[in-house]
C-alpha positions as CSV (number, residue, x, y, z in Angstrom):
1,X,-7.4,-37.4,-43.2
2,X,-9.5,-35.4,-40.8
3,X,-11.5,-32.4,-42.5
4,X,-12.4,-29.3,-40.2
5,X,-15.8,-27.9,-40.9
6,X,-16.7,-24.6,-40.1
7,X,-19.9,-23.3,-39.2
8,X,-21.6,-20.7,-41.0
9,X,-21.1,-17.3,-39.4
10,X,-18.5,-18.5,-37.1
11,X,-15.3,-16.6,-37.3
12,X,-12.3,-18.3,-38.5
13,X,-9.5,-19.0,-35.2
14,X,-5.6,-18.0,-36.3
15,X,-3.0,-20.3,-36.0
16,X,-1.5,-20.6,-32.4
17,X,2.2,-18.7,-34.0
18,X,0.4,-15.8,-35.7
19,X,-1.9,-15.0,-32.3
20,X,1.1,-15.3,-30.4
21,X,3.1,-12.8,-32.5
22,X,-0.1,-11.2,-32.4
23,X,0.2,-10.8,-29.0
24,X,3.6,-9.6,-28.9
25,X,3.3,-6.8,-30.9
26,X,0.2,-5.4,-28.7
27,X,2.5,-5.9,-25.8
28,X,5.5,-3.9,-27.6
29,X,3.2,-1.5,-28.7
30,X,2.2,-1.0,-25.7
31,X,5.5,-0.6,-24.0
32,X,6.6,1.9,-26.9
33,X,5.8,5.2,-26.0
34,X,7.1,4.7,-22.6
35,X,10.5,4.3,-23.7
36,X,10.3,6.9,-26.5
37,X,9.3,8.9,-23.3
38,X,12.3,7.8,-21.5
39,X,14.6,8.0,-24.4
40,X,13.6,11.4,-25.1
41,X,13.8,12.5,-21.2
42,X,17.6,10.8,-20.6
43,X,19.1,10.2,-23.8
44,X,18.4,13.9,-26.0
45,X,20.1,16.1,-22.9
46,X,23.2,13.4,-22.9
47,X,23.7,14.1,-26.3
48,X,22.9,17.6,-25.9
49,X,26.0,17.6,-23.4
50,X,28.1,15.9,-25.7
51,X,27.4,18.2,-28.5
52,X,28.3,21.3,-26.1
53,X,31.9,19.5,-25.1
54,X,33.0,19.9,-28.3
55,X,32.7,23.6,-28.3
56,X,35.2,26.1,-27.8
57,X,32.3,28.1,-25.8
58,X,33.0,30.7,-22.8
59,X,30.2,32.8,-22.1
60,X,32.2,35.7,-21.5
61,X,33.1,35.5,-25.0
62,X,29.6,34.8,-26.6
63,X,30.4,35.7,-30.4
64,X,34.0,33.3,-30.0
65,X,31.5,30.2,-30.3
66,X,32.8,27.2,-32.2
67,X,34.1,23.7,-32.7
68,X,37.3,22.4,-31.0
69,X,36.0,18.7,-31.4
70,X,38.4,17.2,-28.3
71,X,40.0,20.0,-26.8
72,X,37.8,20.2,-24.0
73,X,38.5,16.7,-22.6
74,X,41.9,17.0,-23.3
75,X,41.8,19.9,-21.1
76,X,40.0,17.7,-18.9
77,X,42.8,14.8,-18.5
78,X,45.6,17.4,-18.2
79,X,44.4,20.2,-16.6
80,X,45.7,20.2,-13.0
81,X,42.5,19.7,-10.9
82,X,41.3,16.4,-12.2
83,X,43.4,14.0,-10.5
84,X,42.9,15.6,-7.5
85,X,38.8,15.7,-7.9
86,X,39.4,12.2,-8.7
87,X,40.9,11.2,-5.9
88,X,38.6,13.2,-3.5
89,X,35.6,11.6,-5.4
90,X,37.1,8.7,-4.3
91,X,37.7,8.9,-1.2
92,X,34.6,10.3,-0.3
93,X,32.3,8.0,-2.0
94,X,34.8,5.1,-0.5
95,X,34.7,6.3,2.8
96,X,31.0,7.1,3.1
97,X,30.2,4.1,1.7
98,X,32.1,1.8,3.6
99,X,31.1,3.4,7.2
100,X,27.5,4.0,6.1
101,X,27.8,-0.2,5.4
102,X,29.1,-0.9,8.4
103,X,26.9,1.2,10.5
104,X,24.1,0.7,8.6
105,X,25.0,-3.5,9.6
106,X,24.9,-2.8,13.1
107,X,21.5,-1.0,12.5
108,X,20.0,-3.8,10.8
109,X,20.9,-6.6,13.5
110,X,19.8,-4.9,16.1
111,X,16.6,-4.0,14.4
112,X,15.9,-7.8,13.7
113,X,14.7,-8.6,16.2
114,X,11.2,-8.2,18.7
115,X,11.6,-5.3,21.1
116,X,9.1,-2.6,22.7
117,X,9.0,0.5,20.2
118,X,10.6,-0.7,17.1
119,X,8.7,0.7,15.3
120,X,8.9,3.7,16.4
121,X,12.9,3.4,16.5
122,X,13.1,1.9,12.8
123,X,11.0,5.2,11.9
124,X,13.5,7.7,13.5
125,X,16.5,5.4,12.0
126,X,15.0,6.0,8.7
127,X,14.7,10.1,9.2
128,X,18.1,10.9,8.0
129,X,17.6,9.5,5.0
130,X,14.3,12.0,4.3
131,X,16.1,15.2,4.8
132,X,16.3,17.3,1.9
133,X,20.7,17.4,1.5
134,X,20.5,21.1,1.3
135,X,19.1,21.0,4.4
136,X,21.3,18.1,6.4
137,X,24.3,20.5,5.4
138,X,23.1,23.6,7.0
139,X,22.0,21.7,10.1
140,X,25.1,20.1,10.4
141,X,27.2,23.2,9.5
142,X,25.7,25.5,11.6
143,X,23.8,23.5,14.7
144,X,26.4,20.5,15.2
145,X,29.7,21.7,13.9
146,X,29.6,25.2,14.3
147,X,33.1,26.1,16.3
148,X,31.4,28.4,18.4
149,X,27.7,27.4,19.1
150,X,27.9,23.6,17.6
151,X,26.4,20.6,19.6
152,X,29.6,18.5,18.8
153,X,31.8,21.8,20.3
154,X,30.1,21.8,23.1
155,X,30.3,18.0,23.8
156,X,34.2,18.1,23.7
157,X,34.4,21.4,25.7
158,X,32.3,20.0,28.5
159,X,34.9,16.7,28.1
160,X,37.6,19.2,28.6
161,X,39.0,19.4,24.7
162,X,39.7,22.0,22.9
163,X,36.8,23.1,20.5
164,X,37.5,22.3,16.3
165,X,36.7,24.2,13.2
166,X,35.6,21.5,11.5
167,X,34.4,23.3,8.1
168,X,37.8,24.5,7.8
169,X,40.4,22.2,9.2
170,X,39.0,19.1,8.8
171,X,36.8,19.6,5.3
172,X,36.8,15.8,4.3
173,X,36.2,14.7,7.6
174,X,33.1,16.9,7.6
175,X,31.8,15.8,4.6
176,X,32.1,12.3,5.5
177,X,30.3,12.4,8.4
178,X,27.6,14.2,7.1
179,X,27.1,11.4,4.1
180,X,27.4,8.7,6.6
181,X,24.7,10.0,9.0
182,X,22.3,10.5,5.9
183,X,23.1,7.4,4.3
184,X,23.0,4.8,7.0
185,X,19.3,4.3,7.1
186,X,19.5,4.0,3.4
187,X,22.1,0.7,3.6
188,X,20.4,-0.2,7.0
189,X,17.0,-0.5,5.3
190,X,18.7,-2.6,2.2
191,X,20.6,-5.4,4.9
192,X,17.3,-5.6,7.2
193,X,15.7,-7.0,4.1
194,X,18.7,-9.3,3.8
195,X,18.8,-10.3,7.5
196,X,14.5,-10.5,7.7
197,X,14.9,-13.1,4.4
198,X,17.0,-15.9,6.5
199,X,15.7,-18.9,7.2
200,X,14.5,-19.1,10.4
201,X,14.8,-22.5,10.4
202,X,18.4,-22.6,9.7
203,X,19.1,-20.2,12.4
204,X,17.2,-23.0,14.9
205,X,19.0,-25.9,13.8
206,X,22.5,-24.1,14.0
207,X,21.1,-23.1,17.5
208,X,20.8,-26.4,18.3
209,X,24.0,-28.3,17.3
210,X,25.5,-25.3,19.8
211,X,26.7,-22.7,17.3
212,X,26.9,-19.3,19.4
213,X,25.6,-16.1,17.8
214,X,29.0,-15.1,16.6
215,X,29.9,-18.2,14.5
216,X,26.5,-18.4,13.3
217,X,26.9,-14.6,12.4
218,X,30.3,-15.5,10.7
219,X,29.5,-18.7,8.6
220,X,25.6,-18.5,8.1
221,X,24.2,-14.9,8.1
222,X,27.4,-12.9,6.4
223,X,27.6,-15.6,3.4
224,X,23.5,-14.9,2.9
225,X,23.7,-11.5,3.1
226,X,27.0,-10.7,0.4
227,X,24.2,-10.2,-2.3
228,X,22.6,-7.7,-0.4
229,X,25.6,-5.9,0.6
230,X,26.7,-5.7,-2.7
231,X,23.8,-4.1,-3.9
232,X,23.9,-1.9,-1.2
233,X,27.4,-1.0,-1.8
234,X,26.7,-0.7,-5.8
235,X,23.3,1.8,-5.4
236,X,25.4,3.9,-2.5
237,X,28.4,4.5,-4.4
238,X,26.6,5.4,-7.3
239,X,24.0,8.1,-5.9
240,X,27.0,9.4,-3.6
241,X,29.2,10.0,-6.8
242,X,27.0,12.7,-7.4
243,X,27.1,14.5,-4.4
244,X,27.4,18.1,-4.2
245,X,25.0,19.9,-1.8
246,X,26.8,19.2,1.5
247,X,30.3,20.4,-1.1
248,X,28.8,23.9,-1.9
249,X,27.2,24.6,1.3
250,X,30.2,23.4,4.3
251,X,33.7,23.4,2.2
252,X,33.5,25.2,-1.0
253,X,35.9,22.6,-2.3
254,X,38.2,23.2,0.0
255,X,40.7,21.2,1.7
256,X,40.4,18.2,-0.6
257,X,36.7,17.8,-1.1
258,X,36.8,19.0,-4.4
259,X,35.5,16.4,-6.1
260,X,34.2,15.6,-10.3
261,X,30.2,16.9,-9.2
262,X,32.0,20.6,-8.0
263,X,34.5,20.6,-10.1
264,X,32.0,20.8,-13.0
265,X,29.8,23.3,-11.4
266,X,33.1,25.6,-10.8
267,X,33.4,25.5,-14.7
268,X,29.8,26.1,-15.2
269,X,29.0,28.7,-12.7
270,X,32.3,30.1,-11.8
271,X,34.5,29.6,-14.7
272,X,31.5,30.3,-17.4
273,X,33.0,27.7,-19.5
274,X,30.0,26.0,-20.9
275,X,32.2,23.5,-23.0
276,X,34.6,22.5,-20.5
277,X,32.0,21.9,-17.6
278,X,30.1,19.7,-20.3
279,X,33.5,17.7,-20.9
280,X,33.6,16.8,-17.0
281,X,29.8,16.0,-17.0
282,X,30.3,13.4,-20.2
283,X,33.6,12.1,-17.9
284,X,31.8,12.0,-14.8
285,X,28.8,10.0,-16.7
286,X,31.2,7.4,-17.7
287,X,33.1,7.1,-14.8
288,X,29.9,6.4,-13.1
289,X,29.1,4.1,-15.4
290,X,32.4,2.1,-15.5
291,X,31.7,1.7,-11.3
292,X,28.2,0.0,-12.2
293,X,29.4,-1.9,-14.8
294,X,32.3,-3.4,-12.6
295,X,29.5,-3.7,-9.7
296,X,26.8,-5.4,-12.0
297,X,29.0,-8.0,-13.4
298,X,30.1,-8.8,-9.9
299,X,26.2,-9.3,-8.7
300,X,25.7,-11.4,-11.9
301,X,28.3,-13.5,-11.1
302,X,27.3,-14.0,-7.4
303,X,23.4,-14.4,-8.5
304,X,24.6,-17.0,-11.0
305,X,26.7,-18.6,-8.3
306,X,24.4,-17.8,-5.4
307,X,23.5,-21.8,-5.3
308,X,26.7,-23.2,-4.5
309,X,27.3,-21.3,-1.1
């Protein structure tokens, strides 16, 4: 039996299990008081919300204050406009998403690659992306769709077609162009990652055995990039969800681009109902997170699986 001897005045050395848990608790203390921080900055206002959707609370009647517990939601899932905010939520988002993918795709390849002034052309791809949304709206309302002064106007009249109101007869469309030409850059950026991450030697090799660029497109690049266009797809569809900027400024709602985000500043602003807008804020939350949740177990499962592709 071996006896350790310590030196006089040396310090006695913990265990190896008691300096790591020593070191764990320095790191969680650490770490601590940014997420009180963040749990006081996201999670107090939430419940804040929550507490004011169960009031019966109209500011045009401030001394009629008080508890309906569930009224408001059920309000919420029977009144006659959320259905239809639904489905323009969805339609929006699913429409912006899916051309801002697809453009934003045909960006990305053709930025992969060596050319004079890229550069400077990946910069100005970006720009869209940088404008403030109150901003983009006005620009687009007033200097490209405009039916008497707009860019686009002018385009078709100098084609020989007849000039179109776009704010007012064709609302959705309106709003769905302007989301795809801001988001874009946004999904292009996300899939040039993707596309710059290949192999380069993969690429070469299917070169050589005489694949052409569309079946190496088809069968190499599109199976490596599915993680990154599902991310992209996941982050876009949840920051458009809560678009309302281009709403309020181009369509007022109207014509079917009413969607959750306007319909609960309506209540607020419009209606004065503080506990009814709440309601559709707590909904929209959810709804929002039901999307990521669906989207997050799909990335899991293609991270998880990502080896066998």
């Amino acid at each position: 039996m071996t006896t350790i001897v310590q030196k006089p005045g040396a310090q006695a050395v913990p265990p190896v299990g008691q300096a790591e848990k020593k070191k764990v608790r320095l790191s969680r203390s650490l770490i601590l008081p940014a997420l009180i921080f963040a749990l006081v900055l996201t999670q107090i206002p939430f419940l804040v919300t929550i507490y004011f959707s169960m009031l019966n609370w109209n500011q045009l009647y401030p001394n009629e204050v008080g508890f309906n517990w569930f009224a408001n939601y059920v309000t919420v899932f029977t009144g006659p406009d959320f259905l239809s905010s639904l489905g323009a939520t969805v339609l929006i988002t699913g429409s912006s998403v899916v051309l801002s993918l697809l453009f934003g795709l045909g960006f990305a390849i053709l930025l992969d690659r060596k050319f004079p002034g890229q550069a400077i052309a990946r910069t100005l791809l970006i720009t869209p992306f940088l404008i403030m949304p109150a901003a983009a709206a006005l620009i687009w309302k007033w200097s490209m769709l405009d039916a008497n002064v707009g860019m686009v106007n002018f385009a078709l009249t100098t084609l020989g077609l007849p000039p179109v109101a776009w704010n007012t007869d064709l609302p959705a469309v309106t709003i769905i162009m302007l989301l795809t030409w801001q988001f874009t850059p946004f999904m292009m950026l996300i899939l040039l990652a993707g596309l710059q991450s290949q192999s380069k030697d993969v690429l070469e090799a299917a070169s050589v055995d005489g694949s052409g660029p569309i079946r190496t497109f088809q069968w190499i690049t599109l199976p490596h990039m599915r993680q990154y266009i599902e991310i992209a797809t996941l982050l876009g569809s949840i920051m458009l969800l809560q678009v309302f900027d281009p709403i309020a400024i181009m369509t007022k709602g109207t014509g079917g681009t009413k969607t959750l985000s306007y319909l609960l500043y309506e209540r607020a602003f419009i209606g004065l109902d503080v506990g009814q807008a709440a309601a559709f804020g707590v909904v929209t939350v959810f709804i929002t997170i039901l999307v990521a949740t669906i989207a997050l177990r799909t990335l899991f499962k293609v991270f998880m699986n990502g080896g066998d592709r």
